[in-house]
C-alpha positions as CSV (number, residue, x, y, z in Angstrom):
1,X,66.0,84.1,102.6
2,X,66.2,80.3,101.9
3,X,68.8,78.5,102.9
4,X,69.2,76.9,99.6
5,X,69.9,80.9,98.2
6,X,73.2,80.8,100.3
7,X,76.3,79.3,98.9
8,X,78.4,78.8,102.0
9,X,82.1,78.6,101.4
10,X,84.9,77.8,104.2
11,X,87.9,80.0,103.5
12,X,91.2,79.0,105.2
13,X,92.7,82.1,106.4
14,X,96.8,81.2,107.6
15,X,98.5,84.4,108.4
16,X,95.8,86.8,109.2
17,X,96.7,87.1,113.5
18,X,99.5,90.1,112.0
19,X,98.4,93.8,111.6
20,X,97.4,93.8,108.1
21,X,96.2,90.4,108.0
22,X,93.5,90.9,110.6
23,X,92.3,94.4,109.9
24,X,91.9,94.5,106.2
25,X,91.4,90.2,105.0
26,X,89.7,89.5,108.3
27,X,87.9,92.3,110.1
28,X,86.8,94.5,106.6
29,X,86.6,91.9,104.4
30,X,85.8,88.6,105.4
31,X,83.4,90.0,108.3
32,X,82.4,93.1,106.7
33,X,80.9,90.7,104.0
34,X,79.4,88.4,106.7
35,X,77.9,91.2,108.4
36,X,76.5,92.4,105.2
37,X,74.9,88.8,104.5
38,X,77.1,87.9,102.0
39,X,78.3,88.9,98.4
40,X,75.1,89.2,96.4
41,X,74.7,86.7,93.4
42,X,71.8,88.3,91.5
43,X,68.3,86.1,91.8
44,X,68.2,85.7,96.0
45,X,71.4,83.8,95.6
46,X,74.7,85.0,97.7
47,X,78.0,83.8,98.8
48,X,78.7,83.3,102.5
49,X,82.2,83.1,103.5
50,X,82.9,80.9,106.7
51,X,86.1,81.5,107.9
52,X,88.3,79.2,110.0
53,X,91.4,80.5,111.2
54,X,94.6,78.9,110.9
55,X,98.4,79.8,112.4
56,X,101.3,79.0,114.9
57,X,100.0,80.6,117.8
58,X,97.3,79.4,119.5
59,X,96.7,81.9,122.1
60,X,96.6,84.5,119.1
61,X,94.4,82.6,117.2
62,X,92.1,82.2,120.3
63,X,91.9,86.0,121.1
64,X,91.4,87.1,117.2
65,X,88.3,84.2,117.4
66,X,87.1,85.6,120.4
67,X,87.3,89.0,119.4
68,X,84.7,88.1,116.2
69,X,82.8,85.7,117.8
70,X,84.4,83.0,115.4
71,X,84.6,79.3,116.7
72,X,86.6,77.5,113.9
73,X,90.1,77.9,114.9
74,X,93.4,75.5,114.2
75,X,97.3,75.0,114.2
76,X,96.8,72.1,112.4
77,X,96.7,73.6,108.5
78,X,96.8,69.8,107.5
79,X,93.8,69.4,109.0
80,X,91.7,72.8,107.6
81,X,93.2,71.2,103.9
82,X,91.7,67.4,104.5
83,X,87.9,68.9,105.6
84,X,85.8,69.4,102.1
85,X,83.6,72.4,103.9
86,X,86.5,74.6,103.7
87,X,86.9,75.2,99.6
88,X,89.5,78.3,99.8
89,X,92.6,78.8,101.1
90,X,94.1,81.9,101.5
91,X,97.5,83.0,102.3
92,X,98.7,86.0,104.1
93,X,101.7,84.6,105.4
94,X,105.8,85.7,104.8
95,X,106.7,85.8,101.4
96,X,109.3,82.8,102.3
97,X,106.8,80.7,103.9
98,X,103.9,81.2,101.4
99,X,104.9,78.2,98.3
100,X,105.0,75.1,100.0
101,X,101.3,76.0,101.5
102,X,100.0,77.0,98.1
103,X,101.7,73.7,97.0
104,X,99.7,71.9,99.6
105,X,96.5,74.1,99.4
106,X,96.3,73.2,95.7
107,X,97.2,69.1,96.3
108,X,94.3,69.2,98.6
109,X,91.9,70.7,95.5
110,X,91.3,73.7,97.1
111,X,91.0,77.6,95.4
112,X,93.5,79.5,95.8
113,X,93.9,83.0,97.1
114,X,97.2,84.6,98.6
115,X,99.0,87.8,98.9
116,X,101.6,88.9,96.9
117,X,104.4,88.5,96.3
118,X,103.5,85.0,95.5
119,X,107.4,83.1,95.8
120,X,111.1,84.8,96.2
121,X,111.7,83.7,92.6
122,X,110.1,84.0,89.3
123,X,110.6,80.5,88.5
124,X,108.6,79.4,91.7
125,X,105.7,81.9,91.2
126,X,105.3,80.0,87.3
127,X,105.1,76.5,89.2
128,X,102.8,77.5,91.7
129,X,100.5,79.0,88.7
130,X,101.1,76.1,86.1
131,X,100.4,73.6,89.9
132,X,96.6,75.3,90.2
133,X,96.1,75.4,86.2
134,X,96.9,71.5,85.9
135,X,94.6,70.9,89.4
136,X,91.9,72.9,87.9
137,X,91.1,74.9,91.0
138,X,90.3,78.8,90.8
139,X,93.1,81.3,91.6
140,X,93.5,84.7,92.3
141,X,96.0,86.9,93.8
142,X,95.7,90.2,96.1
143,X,96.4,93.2,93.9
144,X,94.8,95.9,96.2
145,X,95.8,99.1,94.7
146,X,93.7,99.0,92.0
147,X,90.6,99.6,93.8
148,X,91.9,102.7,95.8
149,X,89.6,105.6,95.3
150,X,92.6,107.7,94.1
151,X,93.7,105.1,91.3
152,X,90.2,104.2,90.5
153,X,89.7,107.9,89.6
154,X,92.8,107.8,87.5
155,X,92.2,104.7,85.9
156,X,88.7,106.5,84.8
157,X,90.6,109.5,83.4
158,X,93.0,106.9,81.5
159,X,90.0,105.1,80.1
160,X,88.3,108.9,79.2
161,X,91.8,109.9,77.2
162,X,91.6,112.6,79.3
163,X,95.4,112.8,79.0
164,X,95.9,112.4,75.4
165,X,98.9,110.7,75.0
166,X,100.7,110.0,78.2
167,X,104.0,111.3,78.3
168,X,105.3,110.2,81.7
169,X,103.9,108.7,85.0
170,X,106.0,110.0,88.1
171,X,105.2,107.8,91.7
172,X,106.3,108.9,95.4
173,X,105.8,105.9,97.9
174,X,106.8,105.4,101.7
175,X,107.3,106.8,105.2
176,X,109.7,106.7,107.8
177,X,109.5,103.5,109.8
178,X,111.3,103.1,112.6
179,X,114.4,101.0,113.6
180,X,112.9,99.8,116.8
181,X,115.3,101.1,119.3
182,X,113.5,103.8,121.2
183,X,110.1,104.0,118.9
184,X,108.5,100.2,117.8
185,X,108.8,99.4,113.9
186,X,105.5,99.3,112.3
187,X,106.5,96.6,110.0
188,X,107.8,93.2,110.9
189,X,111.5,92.7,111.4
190,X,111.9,90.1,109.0
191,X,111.1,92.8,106.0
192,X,114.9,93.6,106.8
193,X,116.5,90.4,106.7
194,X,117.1,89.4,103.4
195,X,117.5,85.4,104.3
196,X,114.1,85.7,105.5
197,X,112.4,87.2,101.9
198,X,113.0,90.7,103.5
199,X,113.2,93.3,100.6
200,X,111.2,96.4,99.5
201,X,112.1,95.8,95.7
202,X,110.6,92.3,96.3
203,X,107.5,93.1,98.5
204,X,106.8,96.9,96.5
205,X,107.7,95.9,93.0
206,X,104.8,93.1,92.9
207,X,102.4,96.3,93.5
208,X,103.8,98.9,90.8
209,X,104.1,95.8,87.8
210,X,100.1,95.4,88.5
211,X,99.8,99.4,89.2
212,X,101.6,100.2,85.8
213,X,99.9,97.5,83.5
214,X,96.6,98.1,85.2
215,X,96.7,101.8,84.4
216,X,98.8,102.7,81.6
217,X,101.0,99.8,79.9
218,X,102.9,96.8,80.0
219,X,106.0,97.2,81.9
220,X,108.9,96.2,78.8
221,X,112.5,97.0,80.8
222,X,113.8,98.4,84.7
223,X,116.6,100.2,85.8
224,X,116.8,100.3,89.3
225,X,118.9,101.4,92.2
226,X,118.5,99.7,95.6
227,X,119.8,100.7,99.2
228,X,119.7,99.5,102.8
229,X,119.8,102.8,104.2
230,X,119.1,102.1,108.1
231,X,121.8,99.7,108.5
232,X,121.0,98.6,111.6
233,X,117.4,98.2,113.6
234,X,115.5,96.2,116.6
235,X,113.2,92.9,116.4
236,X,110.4,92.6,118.3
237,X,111.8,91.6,121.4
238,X,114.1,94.9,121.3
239,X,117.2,92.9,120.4
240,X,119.8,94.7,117.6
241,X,120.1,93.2,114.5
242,X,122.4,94.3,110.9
243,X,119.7,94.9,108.7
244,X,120.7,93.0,105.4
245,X,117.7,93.8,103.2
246,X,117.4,97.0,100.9
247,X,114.9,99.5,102.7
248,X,114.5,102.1,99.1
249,X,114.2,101.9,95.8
250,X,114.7,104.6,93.1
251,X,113.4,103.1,89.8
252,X,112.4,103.9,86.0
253,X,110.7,101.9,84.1
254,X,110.2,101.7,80.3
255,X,106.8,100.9,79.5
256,X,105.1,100.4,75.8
257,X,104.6,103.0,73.7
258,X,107.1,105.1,74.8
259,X,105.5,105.8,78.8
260,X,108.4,106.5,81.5
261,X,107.4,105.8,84.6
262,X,109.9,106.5,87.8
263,X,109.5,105.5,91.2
264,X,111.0,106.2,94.5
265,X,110.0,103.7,97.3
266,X,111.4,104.1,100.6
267,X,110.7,103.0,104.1
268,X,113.5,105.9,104.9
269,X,111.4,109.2,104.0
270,X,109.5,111.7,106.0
271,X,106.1,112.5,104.2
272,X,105.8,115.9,103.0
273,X,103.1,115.1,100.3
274,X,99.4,114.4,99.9
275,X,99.7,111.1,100.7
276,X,101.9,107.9,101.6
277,X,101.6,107.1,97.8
278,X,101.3,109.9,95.5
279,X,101.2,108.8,91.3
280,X,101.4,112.2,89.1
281,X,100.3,111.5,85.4
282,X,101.2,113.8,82.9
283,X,100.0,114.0,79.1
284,X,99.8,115.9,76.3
285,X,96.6,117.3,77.1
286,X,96.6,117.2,80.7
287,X,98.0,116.0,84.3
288,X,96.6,114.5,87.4
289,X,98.0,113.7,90.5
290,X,96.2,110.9,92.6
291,X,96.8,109.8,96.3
292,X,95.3,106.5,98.0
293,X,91.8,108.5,97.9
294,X,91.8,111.6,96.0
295,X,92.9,112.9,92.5
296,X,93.0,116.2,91.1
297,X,93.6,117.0,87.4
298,X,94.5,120.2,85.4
299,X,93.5,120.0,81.7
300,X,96.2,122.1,78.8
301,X,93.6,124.6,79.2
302,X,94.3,125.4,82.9
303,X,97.8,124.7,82.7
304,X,99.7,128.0,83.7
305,X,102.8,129.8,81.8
306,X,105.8,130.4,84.6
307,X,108.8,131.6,83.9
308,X,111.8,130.8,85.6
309,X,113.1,133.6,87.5
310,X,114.4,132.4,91.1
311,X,115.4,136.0,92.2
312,X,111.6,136.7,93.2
313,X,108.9,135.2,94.8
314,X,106.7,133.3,92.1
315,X,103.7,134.9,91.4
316,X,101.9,131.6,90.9
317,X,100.6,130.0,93.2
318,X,101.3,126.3,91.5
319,X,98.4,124.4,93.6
320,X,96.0,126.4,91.9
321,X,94.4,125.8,88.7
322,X,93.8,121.9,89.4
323,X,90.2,120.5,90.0
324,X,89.6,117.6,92.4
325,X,87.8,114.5,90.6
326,X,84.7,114.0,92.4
327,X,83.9,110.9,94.4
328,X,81.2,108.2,92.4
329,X,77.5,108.5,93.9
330,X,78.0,105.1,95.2
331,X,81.3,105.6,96.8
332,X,83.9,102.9,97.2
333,X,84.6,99.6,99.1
334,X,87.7,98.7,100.6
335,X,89.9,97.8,98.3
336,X,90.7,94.6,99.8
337,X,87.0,94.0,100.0
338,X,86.4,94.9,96.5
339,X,88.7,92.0,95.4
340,X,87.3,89.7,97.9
341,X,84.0,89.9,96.6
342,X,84.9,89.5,93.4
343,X,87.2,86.4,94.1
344,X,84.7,84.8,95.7
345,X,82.4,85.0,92.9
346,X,84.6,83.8,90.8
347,X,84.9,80.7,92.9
348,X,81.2,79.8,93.3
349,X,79.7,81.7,89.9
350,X,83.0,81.3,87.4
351,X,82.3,85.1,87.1
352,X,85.7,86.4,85.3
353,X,89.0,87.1,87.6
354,X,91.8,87.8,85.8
355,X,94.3,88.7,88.6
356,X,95.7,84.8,89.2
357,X,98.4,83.1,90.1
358,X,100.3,83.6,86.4
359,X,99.5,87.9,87.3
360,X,101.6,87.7,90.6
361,X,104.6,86.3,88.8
362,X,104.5,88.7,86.5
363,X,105.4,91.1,89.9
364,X,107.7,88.7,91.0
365,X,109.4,88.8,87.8
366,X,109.6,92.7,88.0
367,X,111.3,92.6,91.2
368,X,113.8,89.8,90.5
369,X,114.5,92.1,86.7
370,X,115.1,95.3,89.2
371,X,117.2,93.0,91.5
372,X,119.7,92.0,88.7
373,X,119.6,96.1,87.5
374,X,120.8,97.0,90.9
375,X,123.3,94.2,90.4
376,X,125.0,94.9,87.0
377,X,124.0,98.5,87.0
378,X,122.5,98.1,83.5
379,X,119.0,98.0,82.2
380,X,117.4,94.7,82.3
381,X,114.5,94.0,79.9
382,X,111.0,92.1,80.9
383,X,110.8,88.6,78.4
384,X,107.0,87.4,78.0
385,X,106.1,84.9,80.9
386,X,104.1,82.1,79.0
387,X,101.1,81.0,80.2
């Protein structure tokens, strides 16, 4: 292929040496693209991404280089901002941390590209989205979920008015993560401190406002319970700490036309389901239940006629009667892939992206609205975010 086919962009990556960061951004994104040549453009044309690593540590930084056969490496973000081959940045750092690099990230007239949530505050979020619109720089923001295999097979099902009119959507998320003492955490120990930007209703509320409106409806009011159930866990140097952010959730939401949609979120659950996040649909003319990869439905047709009689055993059997949605012929990227590849031709091509900046406050503004219900115990309704 001739060089003059590949568009090579430099993507700043701050925050990627953590789990998440480095498996699913770095190692089956960014690289799984590289290793496939690039994102294809149509015509011979596609997009390289050229990563260059950026962070605190170095020793961290040199290792994850190492371990991909990268050689662009820094501590110096300043730096990575002031050199024009690097057009992107993205952000993958903690939620407290993230705003003033956006801030400089857009100053420097680079596209923009972070994880969510995008600021503490709704307010902050608006800035940082009104900053890139008035720099003119492309934006986007990391809203994952929608290209699971399990939601993409529901969102297919919505979009088929398989369910008639949808009555209710019902979603079980978490797992039991641990306080550190005698088993490690698998999450970092500043998700628990609230002066840090610790909080489940702030980091899992950005995901279900983009989950609901992507799938069903516009999200219109919250009532929401919060709770810091594990009062007391370990930091990753085994030292106790009084954990002062919530670790659960227990949610409804009203969305438009009528949908109710409840959620429990809790880092304080033992799975006994189908997955770590479970979303049961029902409608008028049917139900599905979808997990991060698979979704099985059950039409009015199939739906079966128990009676309620808890003195004997049931003679249903209620797992039967659904029938598992089948997997597309082409199967299905990683979801944070999927986005990637899409982001980045938005970048070079303009190709459409509508999951910006103005998108990830509208999750902010979810989680700050269930914030204030936990608060005053009341519902709290959703005001348009202009923009």
């Amino acid at each position: 292929m001739p060089s003059a086919a590949v568009h090579r962009v430099g993507v700043i990556l701050n925050g990627v040496t953590g789990r998440m960061g480095s498996h699913q951004h770095l190692e089956r994104s960014i690289m799984a693209i590289r290793a496939e040549g690039g994102v294809a453009l149509g015509g011979g044309e596609v997009v390289l991404p050229e990563p260059v690593h950026v962070g605190r540590s170095r020793d961290k930084l040199a290792a994850l280089a190492a371990r991909h056969g990268l050689a662009r490496w820094t501590t110096d973000l300043d730096a990575a901002l002031a050199d024009p081959a690097n057009q992107v940045y993205f952000d993958a750092l903690a939620t407290a941390l993230r705003p003033p690099c956006v801030r400089a990230a857009i100053a420097a007239g680079k596209h923009v590209y972070c994880e969510k949530p995008t600021a503490l505050a709704t307010a902050e979020a608006l800035e940082l989205a009104a900053l890139a619109g008035r720099a003119g720089v492309r934006h986007g923001v990391v809203q994952d979920k929608l290209w699971l295999p399990g939601l993409v097979k529901l969102k297919g099902l919505v979009d088929a008015g398989f369910f008639g009119r949808i009555l209710s959507v019902r979603g079980e998320f978490g797992y039991w993560v641990f306080a550190g003492d005698d088993v490690p955490a698998q999450r970092p120990s500043w998700n628990y401190r609230k002066d840090e930007g610790g909080s489940l209703i702030t980091d899992m509320f950005s995901h279900w406002r983009y989950v609901l409106e992507g799938l069903f409806a516009p999200v219109r009011s919250v009532s929401c319970l919060g709770a810091t159930h594990l009062a007391r866990r370990w930091d990753e140097q085994g030292r106790p700490f009084q954990a002062t952010a919530d670790d659960a959730a227990y949610a409804t939401f009203e969305l438009e036309g009528g949908i109710v949609a409840q959620f429990n979120s809790s880092w304080c659950t033992r799975v006994r389901r189908d997955d770590l996040l479970v979303l049961q649909v029902d409608g008028a003319a049917g139900s599905a239940v979808a997990g991060l990869r698979e979704c099985w439905t059950q039409s009015l047709a199939q739906t079966p006629r128990p009676v309620w009689n808890p003195d004997v055993p049931s003679p249903l059997d209620f797992r039967d009667g659904w029938t598992r949605v089948a997997d597309r012929p082409e199967g299905y990227e990683n979801a944070f892939k999927a986005q990637w590849e899409l982001f980045l031709r938005h970048v070079v091509r303009g190709d459409p992206f509508p999951w910006t900046l103005h998108e990830g406050a509208k999750g902010v503004q979810l989680a700050e609205a269930a914030g204030e219900s936990w608060r005053t115990r009341a519902w709290v309704g959703l005001a348009p975010l202009g923009g």
